[in-house]
C-alpha positions as CSV (number, residue, x, y, z in Angstrom):
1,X,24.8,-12.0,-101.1
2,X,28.2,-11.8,-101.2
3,X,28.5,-11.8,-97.5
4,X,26.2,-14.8,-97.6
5,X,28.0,-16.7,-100.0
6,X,31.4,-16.3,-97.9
7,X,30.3,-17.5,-95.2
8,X,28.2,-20.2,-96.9
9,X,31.6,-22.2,-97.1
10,X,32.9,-22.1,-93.4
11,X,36.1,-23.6,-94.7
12,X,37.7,-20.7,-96.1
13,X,38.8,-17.4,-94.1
14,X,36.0,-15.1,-93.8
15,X,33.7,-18.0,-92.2
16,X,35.9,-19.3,-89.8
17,X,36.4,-15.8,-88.2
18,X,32.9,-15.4,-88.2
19,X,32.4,-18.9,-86.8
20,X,34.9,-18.0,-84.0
21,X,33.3,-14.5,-83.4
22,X,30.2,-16.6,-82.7
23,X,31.6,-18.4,-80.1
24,X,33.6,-15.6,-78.2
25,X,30.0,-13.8,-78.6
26,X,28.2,-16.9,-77.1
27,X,30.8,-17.5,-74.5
28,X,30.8,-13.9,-73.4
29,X,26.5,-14.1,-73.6
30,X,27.0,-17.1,-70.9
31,X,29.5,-14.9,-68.7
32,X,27.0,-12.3,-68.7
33,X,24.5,-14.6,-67.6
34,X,26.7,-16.0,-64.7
35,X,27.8,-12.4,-63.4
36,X,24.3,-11.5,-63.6
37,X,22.7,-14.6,-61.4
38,X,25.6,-13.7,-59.0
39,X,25.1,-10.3,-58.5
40,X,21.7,-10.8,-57.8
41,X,22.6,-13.4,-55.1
42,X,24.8,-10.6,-53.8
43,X,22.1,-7.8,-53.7
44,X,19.8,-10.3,-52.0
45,X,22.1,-10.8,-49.3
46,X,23.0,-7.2,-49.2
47,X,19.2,-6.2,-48.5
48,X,19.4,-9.0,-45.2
49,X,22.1,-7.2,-44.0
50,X,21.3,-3.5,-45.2
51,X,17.2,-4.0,-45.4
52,X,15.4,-3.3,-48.3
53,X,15.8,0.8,-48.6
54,X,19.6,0.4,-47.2
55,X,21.6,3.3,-49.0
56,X,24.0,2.7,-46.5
57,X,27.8,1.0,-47.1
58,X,28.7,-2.3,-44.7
59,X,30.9,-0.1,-42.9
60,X,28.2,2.6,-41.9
61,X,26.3,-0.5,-40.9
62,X,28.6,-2.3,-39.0
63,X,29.4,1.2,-37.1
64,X,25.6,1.7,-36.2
65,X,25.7,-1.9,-34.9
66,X,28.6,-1.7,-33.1
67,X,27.1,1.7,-31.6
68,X,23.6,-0.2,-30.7
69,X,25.4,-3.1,-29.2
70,X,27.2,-0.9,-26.7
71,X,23.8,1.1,-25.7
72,X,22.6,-2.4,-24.9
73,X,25.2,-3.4,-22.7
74,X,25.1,-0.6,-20.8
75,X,21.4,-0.9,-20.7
76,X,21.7,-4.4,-19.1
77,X,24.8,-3.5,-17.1
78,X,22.9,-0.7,-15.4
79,X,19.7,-3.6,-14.8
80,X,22.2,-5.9,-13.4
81,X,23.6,-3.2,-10.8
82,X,19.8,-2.1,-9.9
83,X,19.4,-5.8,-9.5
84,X,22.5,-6.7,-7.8
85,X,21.4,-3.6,-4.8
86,X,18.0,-5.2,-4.9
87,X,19.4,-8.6,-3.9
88,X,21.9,-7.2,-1.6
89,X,18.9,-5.6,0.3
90,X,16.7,-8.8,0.3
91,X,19.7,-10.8,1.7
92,X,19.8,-8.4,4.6
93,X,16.3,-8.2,5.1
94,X,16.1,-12.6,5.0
95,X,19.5,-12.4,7.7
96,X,17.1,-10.5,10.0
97,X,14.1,-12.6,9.7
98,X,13.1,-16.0,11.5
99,X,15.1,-18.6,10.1
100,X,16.4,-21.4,12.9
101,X,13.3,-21.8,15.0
102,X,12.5,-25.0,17.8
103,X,10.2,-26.2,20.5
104,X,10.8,-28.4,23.5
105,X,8.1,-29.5,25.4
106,X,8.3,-31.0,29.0
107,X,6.9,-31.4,32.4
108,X,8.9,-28.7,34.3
109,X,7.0,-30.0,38.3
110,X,7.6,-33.5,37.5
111,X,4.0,-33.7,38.5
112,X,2.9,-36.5,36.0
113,X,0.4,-34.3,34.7
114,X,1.7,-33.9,31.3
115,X,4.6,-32.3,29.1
116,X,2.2,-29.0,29.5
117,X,5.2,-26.5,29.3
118,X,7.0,-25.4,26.3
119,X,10.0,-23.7,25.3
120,X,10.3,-22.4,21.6
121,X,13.7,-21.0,20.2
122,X,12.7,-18.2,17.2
123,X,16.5,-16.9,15.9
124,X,17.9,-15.4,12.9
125,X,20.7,-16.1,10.4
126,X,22.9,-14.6,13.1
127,X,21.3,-17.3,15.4
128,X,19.8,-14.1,17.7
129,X,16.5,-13.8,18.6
130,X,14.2,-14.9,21.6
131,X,13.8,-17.9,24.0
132,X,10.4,-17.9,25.3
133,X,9.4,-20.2,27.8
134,X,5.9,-20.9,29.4
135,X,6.0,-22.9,32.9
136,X,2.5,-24.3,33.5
137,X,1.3,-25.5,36.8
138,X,-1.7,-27.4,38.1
139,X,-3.3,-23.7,37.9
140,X,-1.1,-21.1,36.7
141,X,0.9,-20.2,33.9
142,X,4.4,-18.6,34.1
143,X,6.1,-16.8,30.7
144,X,9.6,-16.0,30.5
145,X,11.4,-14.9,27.5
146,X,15.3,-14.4,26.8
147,X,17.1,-12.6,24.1
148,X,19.9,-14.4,22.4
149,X,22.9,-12.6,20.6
150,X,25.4,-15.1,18.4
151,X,23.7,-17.9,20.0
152,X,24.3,-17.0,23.9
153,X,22.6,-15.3,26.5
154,X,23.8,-13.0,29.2
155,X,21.0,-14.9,31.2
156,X,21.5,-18.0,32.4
157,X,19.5,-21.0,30.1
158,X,17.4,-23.8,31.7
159,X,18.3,-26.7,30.4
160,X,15.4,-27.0,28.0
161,X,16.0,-23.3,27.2
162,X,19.8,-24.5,26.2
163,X,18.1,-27.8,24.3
164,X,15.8,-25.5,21.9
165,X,18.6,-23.4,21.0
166,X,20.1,-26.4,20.2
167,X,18.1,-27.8,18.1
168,X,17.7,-24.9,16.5
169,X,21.2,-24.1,15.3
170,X,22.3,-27.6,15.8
171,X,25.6,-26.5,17.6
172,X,26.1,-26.2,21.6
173,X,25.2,-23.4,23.9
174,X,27.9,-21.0,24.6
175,X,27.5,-20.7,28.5
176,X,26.6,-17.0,29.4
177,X,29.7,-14.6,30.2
178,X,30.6,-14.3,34.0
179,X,30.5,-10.9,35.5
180,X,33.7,-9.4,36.0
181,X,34.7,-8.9,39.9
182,X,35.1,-5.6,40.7
């Protein structure tokens, strides 16, 4: 009762130490309570970054990412070098195909009877391919095809020959090379 009566009367000694050890006990009680919320916001976004079984430190972690993210690039730099061939083959392939292509047609007897004969360009990329031309007649047919390298012919061109390469490539004719004399 002693003890009680002491610090019955907060005014002398004894009960204003204990009234201060209160407050450095309730002040510490609150400090405890903020580390503790904090901490727990730090284990929660340690688990994000570690998942939920990590036993792992942040720079074990960072060193397996760093590891993963270069496995991936060389992943996708070995897909983009497959695909890079693969395009480099399909843009060859496209050169080669049928790409500038034109048909004239006209009445190659002047015979009023029509424009029955045709003439149809069919080049590539490289504008070389085919002329083919098909002379009708009151009652024949005639086909005659030319090949054409770089947009010439080492054949001489009809006119309407010349005029569906033309508008084909939409460029002149280059006029076939002359034979050397010799």
């Amino acid at each position: 009762m002693r003890i009680l009566g002491a610090v019955a009367d907060l005014t002398s000694t004894p009960g204003l130490v204990a009234l201060g050890a209160c407050l450095v006990a309730l002040s510490a009680l609150v400090v405890a309570m903020v580390a503790t919320v904090g901490l727990r916001r730090l284990r929660a976004q340690q688990r994000v970054v570690l998942g939920e079984h990590g036993r792992a430190d942040l720079v074990a972690h960072a060193a397996r990412l760093q590891h993963e993210f270069e496995a991936l690039h060389g992943y996708v730099q070995d897909i983009a070098g497959g695909l890079d061939t693969r395009l480099s083959a399909s843009e060859h392939r496209l050169d080669a195909a049928v790409t500038h292509r034109a048909l004239v047609r006209y009445d190659a007897y002047n015979e009023m009877s029509g424009r029955q004969s045709t003439t149809i360009a069919l080049l590539d990329a490289e504008q070389s391919g085919i002329v083919l031309s098909s002379i009708a007649h009151r009652d024949q047919a005639r086909v005659y095809t030319k090949q054409i390298v770089a947009g010439a012919s080492d054949i001489q061109l009809s006119p309407e020959e010349e005029e569906a390469i033309r508008l084909a490539t939409d460029r002149p004719v280059a006029p076939p090379p002359r034979p050397s004399a010799g």
